[in-house]
N, C-alpha and C positions, 0 to 999 in steps of 0.2 A: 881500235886494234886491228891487226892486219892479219888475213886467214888465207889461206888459198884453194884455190877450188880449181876441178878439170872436168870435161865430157872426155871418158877416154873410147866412147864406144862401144861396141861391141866385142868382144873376146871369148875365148872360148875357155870350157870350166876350168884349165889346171891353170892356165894364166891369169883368170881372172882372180883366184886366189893366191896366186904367185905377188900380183903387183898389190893386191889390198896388205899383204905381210910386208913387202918392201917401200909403199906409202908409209908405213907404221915406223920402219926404222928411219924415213927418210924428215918424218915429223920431227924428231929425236933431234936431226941435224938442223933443220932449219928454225928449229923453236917456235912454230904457228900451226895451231891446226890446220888440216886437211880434208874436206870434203870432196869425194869424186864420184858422178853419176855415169852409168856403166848397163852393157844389154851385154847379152849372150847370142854366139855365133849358132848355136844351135841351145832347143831343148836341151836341159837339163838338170840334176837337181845337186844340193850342196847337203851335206848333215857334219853333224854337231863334231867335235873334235875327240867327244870322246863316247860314241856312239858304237855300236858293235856294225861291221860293213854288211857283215853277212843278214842280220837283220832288219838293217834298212833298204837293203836288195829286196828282201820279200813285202817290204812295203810300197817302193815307190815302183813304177814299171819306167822311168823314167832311167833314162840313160846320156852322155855318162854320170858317173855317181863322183862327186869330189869330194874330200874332207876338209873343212874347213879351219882357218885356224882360233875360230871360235868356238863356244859351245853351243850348245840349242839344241833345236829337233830339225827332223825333214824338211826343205826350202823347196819348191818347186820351180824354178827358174825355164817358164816356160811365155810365160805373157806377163811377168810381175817390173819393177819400176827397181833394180835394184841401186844399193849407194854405199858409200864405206864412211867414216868419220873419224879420221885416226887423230889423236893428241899428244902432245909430245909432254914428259914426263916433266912436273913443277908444275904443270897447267892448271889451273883452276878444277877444269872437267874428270883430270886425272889424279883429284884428289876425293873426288863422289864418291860416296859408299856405289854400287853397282844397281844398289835401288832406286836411287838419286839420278843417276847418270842414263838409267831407262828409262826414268820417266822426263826426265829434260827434253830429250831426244825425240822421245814422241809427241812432247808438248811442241816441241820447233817444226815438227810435221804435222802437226793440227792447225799451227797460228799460218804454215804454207795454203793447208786446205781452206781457211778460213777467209784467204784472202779473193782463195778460184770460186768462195760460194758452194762450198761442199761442207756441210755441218758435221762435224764428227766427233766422239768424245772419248775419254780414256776411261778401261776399263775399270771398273771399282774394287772388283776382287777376281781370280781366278775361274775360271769355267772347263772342268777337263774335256778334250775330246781324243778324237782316234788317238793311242801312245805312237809316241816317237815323231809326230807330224808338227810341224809349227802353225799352220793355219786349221788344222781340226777345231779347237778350239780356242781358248784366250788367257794369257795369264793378267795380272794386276796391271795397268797400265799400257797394254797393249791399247792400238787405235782401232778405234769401232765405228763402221758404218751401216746405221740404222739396225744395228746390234751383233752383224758379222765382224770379224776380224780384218784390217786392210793395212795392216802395218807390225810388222815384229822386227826382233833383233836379235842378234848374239854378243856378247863381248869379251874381251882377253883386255886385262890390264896386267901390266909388269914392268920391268925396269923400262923399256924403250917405252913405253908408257901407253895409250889406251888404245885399243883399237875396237869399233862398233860396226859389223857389218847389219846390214840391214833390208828389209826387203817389203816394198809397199807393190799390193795388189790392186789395179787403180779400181774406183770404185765403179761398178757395171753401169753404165746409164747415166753420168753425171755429167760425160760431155766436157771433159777435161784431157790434155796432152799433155806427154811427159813431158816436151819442152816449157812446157807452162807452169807445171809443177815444178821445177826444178828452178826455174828463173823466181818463183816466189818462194823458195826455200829459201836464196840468195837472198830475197827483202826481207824477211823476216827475220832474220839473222842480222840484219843493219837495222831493222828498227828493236830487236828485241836486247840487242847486245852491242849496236852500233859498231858491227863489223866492218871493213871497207876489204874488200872482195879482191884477192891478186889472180893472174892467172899462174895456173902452174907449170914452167915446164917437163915436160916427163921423159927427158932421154936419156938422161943418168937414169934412174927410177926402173924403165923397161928393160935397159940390160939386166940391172938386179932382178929385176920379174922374171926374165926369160930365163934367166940360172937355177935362179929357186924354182921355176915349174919344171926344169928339166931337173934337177937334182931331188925334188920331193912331190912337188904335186900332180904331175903326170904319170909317177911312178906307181906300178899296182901294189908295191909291197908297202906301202906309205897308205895307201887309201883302204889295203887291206889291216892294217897293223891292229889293228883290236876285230 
């Protein structure tokens, strides 16, 4: 089966959430999923889509603040390894209950870590920590290194069909690079599902991003809206 993947870089918070929503619709068109690994042009952090703004201002000191078009808690996007995995609706992925489809996701970034030599495991059950934060604590199936949290998600499924963002904190000391991590995502996904890897290009793609960041995600009454 044939997927496509992109390095689009670094970006900055309203675009980077701009093009993860227009990768989503763009999966829709071309019928194959989409994996795309992605940095941030400065600090900053994402929260949850339906999260109050004004509350997670008093939480993060982290600026700017974007809403994403997932749910979840507070993302720090400061030193983290971020990625999106969008699915186009009939998919297989896009027919997972959302318990299913969390823990695939983290299991494909366990069998990546597994290949750098970094042992990591999924969590067994929930652990609360600070509210509102995604790495304070862990839910079910988050990815665990040597019992800290090093991997979470959010996701939105709907008609255009699935979208996962997601966000790995590399592990402190284990002496591994994004670029390494990312290239054995890419094997992993060939040996575990015998993908064969296209590249993507994104220039239709970025006009749609730059729209949608100017029309919604740059906007304060959009970030402010709850």
């Amino acid at each position: 089966m044939k997927w496509f993947h992109m390095d689009s870089g670094r970006g900055g918070a309203a675009f980077n959430m701009a093009l993860d929503e227009a990768l989503l619709e763009a999966a829709g068109h071309s019928g194959a999923p989409l994996l795309r690994f992605y940095g941030w042009t400065e600090a900053a952090a994402s929260f949850g889509y339906f999260q109050n703004y004004a509350a997670v201002a008093r939480q993060t000191p982290l600026r700017p603040l974007v809403r994403r078009p997932t749910g979840g808690g507070i993302v720090p996007h400061d030193a983290d390894w971020t990625y999106v995995f969008a699915v186009p609706p009939g998919h297989e992925w896009h027919s997972l209950s959302a318990v299913a489809s969390y823990r695939r996701m983290h299991e494909w970034i366990q069998e990546a870590f597994t290949r750098l030599n970094v042992e990591t495991e999924l969590a067994a059950a929930s652990l609360p920590g600070a509210e509102m934060k995604c790495f304070a604590g862990h839910e079910k199936f988050d990815l665990l290194w040597y019992g800290k949290k090093i991997a979470g998600a959010a996701q939105r499924r709907n008609k255009m069909g699935l979208l996962i963002q997601g966000s790995v904190q590399p592990p402190a000391g284990a002496g591994i690079s994004r670029a390494a991590w990312q290239d054995a995502m890419l094997a992993a996904a060939n040996e575990r599902w015998g993908v064969e890897w296209m590249e993507f290009s994104p220039d239709p793609v970025h006009r749609r991003a730059t729209e949608l960041a100017r029309q919604k995600y740059a906007r304060d009454d959009y970030n402010r809206k709850r």
